[in-house]
ZAVOMAR-385636 format. One record per residue: residue number from 0; x, y, z of N, C-alpha, C in turn; residue in three letters; chain. Coordinates in Angstrom, 3 decimals, padded with zeros to 6 digits. Layout:
REM ZAVOMAR-385636
NUM,X,Y,Z,X,Y,Z,X,Y,Z,ALA,A
...
***
This chain:
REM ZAVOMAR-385636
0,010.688,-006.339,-012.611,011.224,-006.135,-011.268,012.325,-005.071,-011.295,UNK,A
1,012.056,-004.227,-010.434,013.298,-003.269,-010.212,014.557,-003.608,-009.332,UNK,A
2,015.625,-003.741,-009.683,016.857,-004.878,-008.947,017.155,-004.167,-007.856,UNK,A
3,017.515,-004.063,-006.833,018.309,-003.451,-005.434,017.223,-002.549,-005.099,UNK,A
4,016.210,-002.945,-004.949,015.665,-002.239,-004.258,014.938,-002.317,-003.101,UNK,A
5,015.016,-001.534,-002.076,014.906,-002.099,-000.509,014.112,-001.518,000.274,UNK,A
6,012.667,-001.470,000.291,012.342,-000.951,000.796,011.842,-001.141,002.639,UNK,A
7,011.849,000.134,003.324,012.156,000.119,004.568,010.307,000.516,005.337,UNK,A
8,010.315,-000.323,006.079,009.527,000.164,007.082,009.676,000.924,008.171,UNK,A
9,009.474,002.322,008.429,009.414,002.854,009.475,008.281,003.411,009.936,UNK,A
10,007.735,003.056,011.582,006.888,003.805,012.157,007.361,004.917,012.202,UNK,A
11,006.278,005.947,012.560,006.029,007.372,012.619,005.100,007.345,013.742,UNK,A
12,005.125,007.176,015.578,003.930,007.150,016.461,003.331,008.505,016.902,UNK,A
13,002.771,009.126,015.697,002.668,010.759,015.879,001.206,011.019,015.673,UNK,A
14,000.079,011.562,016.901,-001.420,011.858,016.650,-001.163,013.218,016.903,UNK,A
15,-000.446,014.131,017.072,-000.428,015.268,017.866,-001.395,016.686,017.208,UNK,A
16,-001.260,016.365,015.952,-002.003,016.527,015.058,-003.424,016.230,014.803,UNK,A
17,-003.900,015.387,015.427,-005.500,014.851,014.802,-006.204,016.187,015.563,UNK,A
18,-007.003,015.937,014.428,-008.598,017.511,015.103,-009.529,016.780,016.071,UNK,A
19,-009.901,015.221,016.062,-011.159,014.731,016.658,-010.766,014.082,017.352,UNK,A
20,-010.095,012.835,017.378,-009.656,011.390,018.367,-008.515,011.249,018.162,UNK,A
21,-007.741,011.068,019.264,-006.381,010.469,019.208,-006.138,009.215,018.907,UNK,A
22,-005.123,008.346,018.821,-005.162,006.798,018.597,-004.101,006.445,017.369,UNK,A
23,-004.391,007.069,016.314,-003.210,006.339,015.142,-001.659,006.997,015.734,UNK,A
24,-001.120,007.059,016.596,000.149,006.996,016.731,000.200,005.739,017.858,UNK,A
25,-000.652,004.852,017.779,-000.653,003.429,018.065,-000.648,002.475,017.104,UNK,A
26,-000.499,002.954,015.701,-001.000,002.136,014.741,000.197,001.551,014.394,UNK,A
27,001.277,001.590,014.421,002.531,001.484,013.203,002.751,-000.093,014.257,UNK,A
28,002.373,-000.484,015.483,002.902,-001.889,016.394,001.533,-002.861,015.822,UNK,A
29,000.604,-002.411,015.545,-000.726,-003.036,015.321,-000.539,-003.707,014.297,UNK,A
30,-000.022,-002.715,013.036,000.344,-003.110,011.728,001.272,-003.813,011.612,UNK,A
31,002.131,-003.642,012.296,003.502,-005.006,012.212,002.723,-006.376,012.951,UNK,A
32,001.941,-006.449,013.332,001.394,-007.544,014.624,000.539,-008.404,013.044,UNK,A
33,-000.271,-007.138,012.606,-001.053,-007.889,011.398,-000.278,-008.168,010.369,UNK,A
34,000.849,-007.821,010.383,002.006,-008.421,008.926,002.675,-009.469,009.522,UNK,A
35,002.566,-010.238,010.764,002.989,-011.190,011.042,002.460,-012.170,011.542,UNK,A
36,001.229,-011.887,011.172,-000.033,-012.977,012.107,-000.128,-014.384,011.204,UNK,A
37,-000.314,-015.606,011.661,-000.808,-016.278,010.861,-001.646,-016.859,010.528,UNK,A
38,-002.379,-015.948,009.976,-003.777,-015.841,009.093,-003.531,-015.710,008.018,UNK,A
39,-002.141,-014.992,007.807,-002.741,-015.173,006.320,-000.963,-015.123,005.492,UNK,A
40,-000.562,-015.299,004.884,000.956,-014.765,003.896,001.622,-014.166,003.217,UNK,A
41,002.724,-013.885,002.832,003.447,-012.764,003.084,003.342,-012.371,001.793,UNK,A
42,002.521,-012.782,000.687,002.731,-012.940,-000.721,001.684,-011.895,-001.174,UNK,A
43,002.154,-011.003,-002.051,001.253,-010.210,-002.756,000.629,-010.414,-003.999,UNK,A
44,-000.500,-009.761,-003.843,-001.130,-010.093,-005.792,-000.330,-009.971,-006.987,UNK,A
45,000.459,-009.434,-006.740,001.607,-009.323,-008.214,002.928,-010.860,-007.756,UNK,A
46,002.839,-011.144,-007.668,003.495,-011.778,-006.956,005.070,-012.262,-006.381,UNK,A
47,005.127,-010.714,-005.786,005.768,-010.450,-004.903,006.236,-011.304,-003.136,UNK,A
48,007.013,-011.960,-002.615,007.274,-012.671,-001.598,007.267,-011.577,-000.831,UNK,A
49,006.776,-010.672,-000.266,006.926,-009.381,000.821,007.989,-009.658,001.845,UNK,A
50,007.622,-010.555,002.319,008.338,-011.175,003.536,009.668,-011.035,003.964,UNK,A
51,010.072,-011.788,002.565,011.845,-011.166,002.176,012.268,-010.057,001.658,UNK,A
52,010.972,-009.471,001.405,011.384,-008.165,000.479,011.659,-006.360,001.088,UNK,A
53,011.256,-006.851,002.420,011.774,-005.312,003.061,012.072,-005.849,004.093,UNK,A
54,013.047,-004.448,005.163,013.384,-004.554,006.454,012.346,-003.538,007.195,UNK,A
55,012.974,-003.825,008.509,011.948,-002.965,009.910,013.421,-001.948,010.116,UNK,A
56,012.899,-000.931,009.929,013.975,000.337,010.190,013.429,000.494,011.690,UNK,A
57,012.038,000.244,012.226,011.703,000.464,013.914,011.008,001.759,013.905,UNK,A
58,010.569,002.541,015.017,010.332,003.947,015.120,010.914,004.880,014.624,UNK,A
59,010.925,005.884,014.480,011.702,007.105,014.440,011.536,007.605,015.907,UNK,A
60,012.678,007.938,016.386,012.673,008.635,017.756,012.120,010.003,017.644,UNK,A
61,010.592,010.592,018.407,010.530,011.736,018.146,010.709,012.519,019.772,UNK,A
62,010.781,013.827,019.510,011.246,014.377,021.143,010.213,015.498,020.602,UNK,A
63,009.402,015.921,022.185,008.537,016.830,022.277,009.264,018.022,021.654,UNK,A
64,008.129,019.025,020.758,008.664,020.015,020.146,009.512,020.121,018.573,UNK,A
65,009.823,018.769,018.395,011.137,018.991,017.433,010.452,017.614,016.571,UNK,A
66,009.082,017.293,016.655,008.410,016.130,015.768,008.635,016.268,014.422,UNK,A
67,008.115,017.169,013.418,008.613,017.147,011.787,010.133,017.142,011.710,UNK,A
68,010.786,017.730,012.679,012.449,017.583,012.101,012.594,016.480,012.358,UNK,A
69,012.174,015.583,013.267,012.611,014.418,013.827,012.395,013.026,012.348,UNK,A
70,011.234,013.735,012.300,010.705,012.286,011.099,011.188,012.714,009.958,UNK,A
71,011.512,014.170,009.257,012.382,014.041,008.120,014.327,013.633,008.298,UNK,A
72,014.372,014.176,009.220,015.475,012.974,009.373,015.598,011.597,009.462,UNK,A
73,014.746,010.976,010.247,014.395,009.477,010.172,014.256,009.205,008.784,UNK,A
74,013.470,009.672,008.064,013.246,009.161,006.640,014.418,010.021,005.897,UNK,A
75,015.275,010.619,006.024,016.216,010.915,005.182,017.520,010.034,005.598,UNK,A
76,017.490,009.599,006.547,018.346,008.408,007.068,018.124,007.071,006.057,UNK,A
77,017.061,006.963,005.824,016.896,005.842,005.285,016.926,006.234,003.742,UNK,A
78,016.575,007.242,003.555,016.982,007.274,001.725,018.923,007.971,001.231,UNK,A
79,019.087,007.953,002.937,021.230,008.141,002.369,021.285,006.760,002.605,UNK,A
80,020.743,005.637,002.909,021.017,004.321,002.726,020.565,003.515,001.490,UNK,A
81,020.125,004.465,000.318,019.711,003.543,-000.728,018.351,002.865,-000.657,UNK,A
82,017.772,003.318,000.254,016.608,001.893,001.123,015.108,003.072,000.559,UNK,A
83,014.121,002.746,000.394,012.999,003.157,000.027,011.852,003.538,001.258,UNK,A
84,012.145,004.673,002.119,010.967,004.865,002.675,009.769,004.611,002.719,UNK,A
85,009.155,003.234,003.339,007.847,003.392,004.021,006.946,003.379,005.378,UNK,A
86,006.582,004.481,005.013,006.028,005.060,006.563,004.770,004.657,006.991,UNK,A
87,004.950,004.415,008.201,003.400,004.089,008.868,003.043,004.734,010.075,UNK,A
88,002.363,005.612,010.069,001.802,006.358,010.708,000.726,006.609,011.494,UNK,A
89,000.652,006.555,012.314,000.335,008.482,012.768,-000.780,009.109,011.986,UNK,A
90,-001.039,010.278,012.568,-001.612,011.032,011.852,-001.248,011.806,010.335,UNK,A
91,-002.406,012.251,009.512,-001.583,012.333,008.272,-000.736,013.745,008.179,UNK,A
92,-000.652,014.525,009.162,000.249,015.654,008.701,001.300,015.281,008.902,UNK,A
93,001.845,014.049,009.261,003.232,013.308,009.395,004.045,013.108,007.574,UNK,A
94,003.168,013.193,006.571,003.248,013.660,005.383,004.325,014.597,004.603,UNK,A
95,003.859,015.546,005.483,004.560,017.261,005.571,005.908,016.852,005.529,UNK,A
96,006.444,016.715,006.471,007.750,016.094,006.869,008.583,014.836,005.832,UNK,A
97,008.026,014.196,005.808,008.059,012.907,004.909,008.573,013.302,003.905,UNK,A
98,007.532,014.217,002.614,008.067,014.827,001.463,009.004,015.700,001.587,UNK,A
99,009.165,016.361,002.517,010.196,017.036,002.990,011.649,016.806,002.543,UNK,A
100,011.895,015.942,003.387,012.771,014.901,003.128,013.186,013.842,001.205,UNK,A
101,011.869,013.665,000.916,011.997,012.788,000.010,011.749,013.914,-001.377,UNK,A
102,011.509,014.867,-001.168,011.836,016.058,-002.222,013.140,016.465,-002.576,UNK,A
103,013.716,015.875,-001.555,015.282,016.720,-001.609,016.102,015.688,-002.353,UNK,A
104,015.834,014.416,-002.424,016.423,013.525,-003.495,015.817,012.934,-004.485,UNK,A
105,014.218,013.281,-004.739,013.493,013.532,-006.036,012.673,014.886,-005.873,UNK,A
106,013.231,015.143,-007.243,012.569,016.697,-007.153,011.277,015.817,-008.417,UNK,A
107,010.673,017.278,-008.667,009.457,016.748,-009.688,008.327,015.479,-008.824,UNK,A
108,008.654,015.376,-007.780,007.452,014.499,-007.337,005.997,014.292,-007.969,UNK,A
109,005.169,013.268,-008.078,004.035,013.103,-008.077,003.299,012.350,-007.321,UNK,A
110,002.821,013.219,-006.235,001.970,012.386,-005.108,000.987,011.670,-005.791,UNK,A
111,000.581,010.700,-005.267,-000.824,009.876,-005.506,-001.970,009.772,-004.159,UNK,A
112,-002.616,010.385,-003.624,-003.302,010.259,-002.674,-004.278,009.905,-002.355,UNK,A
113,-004.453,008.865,-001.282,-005.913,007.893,-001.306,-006.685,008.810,-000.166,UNK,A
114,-007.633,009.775,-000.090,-008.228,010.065,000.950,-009.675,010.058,000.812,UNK,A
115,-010.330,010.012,001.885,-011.927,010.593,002.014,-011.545,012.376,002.091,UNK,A
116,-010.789,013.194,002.499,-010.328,014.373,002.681,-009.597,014.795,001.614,UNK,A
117,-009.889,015.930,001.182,-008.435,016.566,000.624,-006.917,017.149,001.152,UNK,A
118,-007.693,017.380,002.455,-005.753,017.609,004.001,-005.533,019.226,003.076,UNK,A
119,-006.655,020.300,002.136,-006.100,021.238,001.805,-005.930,022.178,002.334,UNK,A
120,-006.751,022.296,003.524,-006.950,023.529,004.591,-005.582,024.501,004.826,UNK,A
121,-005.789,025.667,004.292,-004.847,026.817,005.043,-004.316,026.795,006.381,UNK,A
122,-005.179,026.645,006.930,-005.299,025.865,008.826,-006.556,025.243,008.998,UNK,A
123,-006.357,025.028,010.472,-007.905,024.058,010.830,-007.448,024.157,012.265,UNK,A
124,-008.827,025.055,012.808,-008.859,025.046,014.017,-007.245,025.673,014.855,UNK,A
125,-007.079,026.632,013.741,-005.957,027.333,014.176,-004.515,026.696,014.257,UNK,A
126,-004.437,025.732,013.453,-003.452,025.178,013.507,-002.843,024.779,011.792,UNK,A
127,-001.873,025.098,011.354,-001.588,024.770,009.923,-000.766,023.596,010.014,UNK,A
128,-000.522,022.835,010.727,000.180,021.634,010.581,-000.986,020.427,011.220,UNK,A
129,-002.261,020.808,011.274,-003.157,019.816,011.599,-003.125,018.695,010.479,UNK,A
130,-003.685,017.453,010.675,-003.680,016.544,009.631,-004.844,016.593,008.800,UNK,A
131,-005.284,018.099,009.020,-006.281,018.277,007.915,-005.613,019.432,006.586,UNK,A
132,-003.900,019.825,006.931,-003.450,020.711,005.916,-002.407,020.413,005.314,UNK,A
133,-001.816,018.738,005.393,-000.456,018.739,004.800,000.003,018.877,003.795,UNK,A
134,-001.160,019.146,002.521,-001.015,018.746,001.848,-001.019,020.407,000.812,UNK,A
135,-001.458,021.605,001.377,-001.355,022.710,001.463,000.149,023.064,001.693,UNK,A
136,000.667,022.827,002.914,001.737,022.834,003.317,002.427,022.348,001.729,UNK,A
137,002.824,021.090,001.431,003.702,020.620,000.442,003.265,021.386,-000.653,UNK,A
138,002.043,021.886,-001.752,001.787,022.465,-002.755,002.297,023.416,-002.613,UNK,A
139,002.187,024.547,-001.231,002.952,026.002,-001.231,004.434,026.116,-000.810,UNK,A
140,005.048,024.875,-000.845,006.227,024.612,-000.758,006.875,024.491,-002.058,UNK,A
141,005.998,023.857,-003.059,006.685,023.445,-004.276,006.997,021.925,-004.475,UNK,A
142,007.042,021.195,-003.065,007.628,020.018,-003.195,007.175,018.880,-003.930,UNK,A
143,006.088,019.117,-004.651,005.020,018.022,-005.802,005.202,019.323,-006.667,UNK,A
144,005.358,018.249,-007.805,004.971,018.978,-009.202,003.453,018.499,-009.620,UNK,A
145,003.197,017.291,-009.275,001.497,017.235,-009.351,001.424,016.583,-008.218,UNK,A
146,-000.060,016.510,-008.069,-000.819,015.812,-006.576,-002.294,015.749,-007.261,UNK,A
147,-002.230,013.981,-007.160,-003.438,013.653,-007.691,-004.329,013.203,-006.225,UNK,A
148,-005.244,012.998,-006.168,-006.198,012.726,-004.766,-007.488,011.766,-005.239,UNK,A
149,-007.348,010.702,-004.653,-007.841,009.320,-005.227,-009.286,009.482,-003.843,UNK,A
150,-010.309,009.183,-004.463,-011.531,008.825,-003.201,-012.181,009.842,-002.470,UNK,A
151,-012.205,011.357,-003.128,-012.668,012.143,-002.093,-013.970,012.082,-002.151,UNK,A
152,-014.347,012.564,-000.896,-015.708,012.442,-000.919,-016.210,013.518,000.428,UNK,A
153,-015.449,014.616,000.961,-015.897,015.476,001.645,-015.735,016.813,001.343,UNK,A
154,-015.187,017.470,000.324,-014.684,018.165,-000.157,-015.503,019.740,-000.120,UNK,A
155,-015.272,020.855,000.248,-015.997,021.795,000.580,-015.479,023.192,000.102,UNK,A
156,-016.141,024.306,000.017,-015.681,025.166,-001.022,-014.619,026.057,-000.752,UNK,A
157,-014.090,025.935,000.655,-012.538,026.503,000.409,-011.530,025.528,000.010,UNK,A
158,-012.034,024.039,000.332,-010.632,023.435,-000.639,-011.040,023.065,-001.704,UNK,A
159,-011.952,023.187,-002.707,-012.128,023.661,-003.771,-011.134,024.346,-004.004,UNK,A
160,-011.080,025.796,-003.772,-010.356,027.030,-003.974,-009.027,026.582,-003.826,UNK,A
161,-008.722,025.907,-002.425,-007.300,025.495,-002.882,-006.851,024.700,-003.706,UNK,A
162,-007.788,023.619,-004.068,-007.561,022.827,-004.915,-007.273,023.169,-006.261,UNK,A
163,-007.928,024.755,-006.908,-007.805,025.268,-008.058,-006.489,026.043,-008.224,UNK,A
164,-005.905,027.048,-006.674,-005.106,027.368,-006.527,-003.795,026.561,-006.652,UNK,A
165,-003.703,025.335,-006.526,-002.277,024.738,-006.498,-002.347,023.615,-007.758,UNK,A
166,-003.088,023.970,-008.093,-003.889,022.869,-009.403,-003.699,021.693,-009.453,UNK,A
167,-004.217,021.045,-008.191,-004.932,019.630,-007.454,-005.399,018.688,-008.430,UNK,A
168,-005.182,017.504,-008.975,-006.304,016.798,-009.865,-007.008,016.590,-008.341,UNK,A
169,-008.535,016.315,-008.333,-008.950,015.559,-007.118,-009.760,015.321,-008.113,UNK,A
170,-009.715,014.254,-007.502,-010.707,012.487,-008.251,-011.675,012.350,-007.629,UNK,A
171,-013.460,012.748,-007.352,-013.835,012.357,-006.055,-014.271,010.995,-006.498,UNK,A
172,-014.763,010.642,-005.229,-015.601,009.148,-005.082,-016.623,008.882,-006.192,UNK,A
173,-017.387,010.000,-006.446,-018.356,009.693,-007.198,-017.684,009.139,-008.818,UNK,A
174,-016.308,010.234,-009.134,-016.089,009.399,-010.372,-015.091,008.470,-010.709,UNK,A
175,-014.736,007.674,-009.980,-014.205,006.635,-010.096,-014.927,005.537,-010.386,UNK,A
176,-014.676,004.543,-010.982,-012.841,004.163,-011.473,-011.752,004.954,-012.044,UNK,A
177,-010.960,005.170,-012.255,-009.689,005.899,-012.639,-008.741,005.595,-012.380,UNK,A
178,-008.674,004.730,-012.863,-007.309,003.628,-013.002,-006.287,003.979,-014.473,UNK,A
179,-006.879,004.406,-015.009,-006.989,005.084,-016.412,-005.960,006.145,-015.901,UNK,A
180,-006.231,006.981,-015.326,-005.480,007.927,-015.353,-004.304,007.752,-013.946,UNK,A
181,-004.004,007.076,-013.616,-002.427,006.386,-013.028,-001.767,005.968,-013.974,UNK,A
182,-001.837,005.156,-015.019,-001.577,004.163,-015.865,-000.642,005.189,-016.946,UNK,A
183,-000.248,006.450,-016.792,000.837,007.051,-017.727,001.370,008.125,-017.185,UNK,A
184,002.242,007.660,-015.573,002.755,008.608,-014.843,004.191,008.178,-015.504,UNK,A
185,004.865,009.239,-015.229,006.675,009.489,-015.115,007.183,009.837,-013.731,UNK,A
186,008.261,009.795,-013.895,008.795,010.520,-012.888,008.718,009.717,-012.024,UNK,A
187,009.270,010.402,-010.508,009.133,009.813,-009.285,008.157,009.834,-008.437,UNK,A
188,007.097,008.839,-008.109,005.813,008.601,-007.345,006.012,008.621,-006.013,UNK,A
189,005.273,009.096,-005.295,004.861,008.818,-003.898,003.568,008.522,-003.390,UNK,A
190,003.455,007.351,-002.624,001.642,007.129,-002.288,001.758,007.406,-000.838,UNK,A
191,000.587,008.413,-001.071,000.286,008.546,000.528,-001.609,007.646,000.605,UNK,A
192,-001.311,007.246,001.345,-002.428,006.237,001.531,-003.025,006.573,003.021,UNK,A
193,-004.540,007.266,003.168,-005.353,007.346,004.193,-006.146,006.890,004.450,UNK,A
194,-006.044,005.543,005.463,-006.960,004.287,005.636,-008.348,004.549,005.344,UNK,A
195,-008.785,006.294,005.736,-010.266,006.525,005.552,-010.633,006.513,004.236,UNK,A
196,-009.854,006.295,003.317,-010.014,006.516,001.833,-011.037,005.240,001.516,UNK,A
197,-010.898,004.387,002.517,-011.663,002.930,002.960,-013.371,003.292,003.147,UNK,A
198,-014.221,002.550,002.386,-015.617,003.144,003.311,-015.077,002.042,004.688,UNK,A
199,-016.072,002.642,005.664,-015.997,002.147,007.079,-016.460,000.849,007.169,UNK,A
200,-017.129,000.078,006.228,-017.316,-001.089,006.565,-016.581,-002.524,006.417,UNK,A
201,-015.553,-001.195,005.288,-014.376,-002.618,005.012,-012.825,-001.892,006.026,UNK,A
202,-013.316,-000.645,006.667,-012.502,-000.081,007.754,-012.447,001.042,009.221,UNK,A
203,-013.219,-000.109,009.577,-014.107,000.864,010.756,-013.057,001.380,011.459,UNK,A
204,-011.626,000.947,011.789,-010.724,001.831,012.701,-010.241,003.049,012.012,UNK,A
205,-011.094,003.560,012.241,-010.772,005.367,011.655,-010.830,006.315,012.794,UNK,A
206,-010.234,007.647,012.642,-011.131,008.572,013.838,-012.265,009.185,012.982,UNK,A
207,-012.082,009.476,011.304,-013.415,010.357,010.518,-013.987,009.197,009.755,UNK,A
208,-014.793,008.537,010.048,-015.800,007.066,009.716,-016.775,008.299,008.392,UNK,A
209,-016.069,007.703,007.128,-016.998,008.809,005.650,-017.476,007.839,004.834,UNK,A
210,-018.839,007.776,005.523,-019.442,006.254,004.528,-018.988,006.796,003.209,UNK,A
211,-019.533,005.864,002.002,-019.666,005.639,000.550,-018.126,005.959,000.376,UNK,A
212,-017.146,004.948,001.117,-015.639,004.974,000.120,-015.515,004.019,-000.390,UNK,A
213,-014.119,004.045,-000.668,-013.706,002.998,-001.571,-014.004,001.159,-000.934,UNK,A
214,-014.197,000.291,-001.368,-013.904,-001.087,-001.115,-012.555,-001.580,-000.808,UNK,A
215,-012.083,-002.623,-000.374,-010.546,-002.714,-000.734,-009.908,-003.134,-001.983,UNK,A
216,-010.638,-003.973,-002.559,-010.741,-004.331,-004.317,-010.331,-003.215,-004.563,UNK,A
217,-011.173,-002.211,-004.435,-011.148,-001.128,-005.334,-009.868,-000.414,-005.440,UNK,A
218,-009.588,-000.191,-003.817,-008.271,000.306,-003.762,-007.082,-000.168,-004.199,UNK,A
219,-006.801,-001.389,-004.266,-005.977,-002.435,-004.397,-005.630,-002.288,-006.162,UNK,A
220,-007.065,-002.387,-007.054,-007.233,-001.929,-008.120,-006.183,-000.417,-008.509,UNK,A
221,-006.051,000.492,-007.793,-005.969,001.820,-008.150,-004.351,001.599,-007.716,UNK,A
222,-004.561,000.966,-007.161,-002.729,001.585,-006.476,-001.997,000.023,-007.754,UNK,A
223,-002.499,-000.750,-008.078,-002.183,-001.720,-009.080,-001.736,-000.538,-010.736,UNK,A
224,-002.687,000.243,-010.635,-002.664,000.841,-012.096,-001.161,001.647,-011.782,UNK,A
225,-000.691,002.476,-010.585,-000.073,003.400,-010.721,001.204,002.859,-011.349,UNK,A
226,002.061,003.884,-012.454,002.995,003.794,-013.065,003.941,004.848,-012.603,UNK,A
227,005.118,004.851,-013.309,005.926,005.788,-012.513,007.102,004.913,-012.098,UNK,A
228,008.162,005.707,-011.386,009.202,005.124,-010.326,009.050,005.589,-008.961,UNK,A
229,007.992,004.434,-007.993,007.266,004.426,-007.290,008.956,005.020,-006.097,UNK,A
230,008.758,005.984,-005.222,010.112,006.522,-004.546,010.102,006.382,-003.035,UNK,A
231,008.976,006.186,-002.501,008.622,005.917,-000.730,006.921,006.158,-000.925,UNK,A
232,006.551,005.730,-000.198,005.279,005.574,000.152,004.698,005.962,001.742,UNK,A
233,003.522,006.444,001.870,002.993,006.168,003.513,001.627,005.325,004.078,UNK,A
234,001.492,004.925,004.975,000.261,004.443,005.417,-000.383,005.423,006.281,UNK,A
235,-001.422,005.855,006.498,-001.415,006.952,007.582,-002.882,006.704,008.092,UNK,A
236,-003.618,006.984,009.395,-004.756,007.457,009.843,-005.741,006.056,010.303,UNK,A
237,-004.651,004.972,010.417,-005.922,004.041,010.899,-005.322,004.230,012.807,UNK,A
238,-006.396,004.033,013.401,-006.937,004.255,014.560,-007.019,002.857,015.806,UNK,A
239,-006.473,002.592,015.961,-006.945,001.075,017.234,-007.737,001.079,017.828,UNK,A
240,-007.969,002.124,018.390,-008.567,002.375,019.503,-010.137,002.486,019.114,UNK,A
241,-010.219,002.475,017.717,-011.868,002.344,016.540,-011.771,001.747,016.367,UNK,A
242,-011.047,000.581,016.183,-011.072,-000.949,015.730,-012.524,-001.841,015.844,UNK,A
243,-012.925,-003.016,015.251,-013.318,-004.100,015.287,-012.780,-004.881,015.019,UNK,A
244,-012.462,-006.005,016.145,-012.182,-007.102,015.797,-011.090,-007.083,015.006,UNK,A
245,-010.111,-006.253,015.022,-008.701,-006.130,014.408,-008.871,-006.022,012.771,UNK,A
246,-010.419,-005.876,012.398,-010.606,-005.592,010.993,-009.548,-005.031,010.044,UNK,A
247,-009.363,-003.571,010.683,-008.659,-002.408,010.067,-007.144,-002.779,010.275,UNK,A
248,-006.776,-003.618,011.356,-005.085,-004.005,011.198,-005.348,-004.700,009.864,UNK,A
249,-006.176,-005.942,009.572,-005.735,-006.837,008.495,-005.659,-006.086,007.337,UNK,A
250,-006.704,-005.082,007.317,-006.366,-004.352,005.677,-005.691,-004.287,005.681,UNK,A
251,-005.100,-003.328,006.609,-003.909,-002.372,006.771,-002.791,-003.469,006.444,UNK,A
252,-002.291,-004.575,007.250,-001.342,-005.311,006.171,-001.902,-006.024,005.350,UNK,A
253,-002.621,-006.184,004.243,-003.046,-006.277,003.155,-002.432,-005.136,002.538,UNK,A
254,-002.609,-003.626,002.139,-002.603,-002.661,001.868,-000.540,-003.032,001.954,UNK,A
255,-000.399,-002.998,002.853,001.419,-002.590,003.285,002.175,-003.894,002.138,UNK,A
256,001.138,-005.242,002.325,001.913,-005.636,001.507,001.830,-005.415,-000.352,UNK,A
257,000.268,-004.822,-000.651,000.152,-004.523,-001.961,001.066,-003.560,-002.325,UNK,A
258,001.428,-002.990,-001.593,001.992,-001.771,-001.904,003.678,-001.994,-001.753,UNK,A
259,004.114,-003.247,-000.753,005.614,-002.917,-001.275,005.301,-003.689,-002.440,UNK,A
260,004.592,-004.701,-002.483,004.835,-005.508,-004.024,004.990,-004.576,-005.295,UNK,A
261,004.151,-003.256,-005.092,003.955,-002.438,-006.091,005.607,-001.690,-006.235,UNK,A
262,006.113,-001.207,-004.350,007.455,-000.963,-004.679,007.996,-001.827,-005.337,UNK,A
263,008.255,-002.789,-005.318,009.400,-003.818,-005.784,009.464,-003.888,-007.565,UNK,A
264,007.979,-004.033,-007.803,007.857,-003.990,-009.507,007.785,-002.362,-009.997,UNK,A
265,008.028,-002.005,-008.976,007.496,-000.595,-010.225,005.873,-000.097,-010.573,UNK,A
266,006.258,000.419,-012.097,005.430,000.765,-012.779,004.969,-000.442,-013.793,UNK,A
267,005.406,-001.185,-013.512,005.752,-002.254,-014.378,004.175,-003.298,-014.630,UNK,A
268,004.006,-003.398,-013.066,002.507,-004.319,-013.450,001.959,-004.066,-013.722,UNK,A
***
């Protein structure tokens, strides 16, 4: 167990960004609704009490125009408090911002990223802050010293190219397991986690539904292996408004609580 450590929940209600369907900047009230339902408890597989183990920091206030400054301040608010950023989001170029922020009090980052996408795009659809490029954005920034990409499975030959250009591990779908290679990180971690990294049947509230992903086992598995000194984390890209039957909330707190449990221990389990 890592002692004083606190990690924070903050929404991020930001779609402004999505290329196809709007909806995940409804997600971050859904997800608190499913971390408090009782169906099920607050206890994680490592066994972690979640419950007691973080606070609700609330929204970040964003104002038209001034959205990425808004959320790296929100999350830099919470890491001049000692407290461990985790974000729930929105769309995923809410990311951008995020590391932003959490670069500036760990340098050397190593993202861990769960997607069906790689987010490497130069732009998309004329836009470079779409939630199909954040991750472009942070590599040509400098702000990761590596960026690994867990579950791809759409991957196409200009982000290839970027992927070689910023020298990307991407993991696709097809070769996993790779649990193996989490299991001897350093440094300071960050998980960005994209619900679509989910195949659709264990998470139909998506806006990009990319059959043959991960299971939740599976995922649960992968984010279990990661080592490191885990530093803030995000949830990003599940959708309500795609929902069944509140399916995709329950992962989703499933997922929020594997993952502070994972904050709380570390690298350790």
């Amino acid at each position: 167990m890592r002692s004083n450590v606190q990690p924070a929940l903050l929404g991020i209600p930001f779609d402004a960004n999505s290329s196809y369907l709007r909806g995940p900047a409804l997600a971050p009230d859904e997800i608190r609704k499913a971390l408090r339902s009782d169906a099920s408890n607050s206890w994680a597989e490592n066994g972690v009490d979640t419950g007691s183990a973080f606070s609700d920091a609330g929204d970040a206030r964003l104002n038209e125009g001034s959205e990425f400054a808004d959320i790296e301040a929100a999350v830099s608010e919470i890491l001049n408090q000692s407290r461990i950023p985790f974000c729930l989001g929105g769309d995923h170029s809410i990311t951008y911002p995020i590391i932003r922020a959490v670069a500036k009090y760990f340098p050397n980052l190593t993202i861990v990223h769960f997607d069906a996408h790689p987010d490497l795009y130069a732009e998309f659809e004329g836009n470079r802050f779409s939630h199909a490029c954040p991750f472009a954005r942070i590599m040509e920034e400098k702000l990761a010293k590596r960026l690994i990409q867990l579950g791809i499975r759409t991957i196409n030959g200009h982000q290839r190219l970027q992927a070689n250009r910023f020298g990307v591990e991407v993991i696709e779908m097809k070769d996993l397991p790779a649990t193996d290679r989490l299991k001897n990180l350093s440094g300071p971690v960050y998980i960005s986690f994209d619900v679509d990294a989910l195949d659709p049947a264990f998470a139909p509230g998506v806006s990009h539904r990319e059959p043959g992903g991960m299971s939740v086992r599976e995922a649960i598995a992968h984010l279990h292996a990661i080592s490191g000194d885990i530093v803030a984390a995000d949830l990003v890209e599940y959708n309500p408004s795609q929902d069944v039957s509140h399916v995709t909330a329950t992962v989703c707190a499933k997922l929020v609580k594997e993952i502070i449990g994972k904050l709380i221990v570390g690298g350790e389990d």
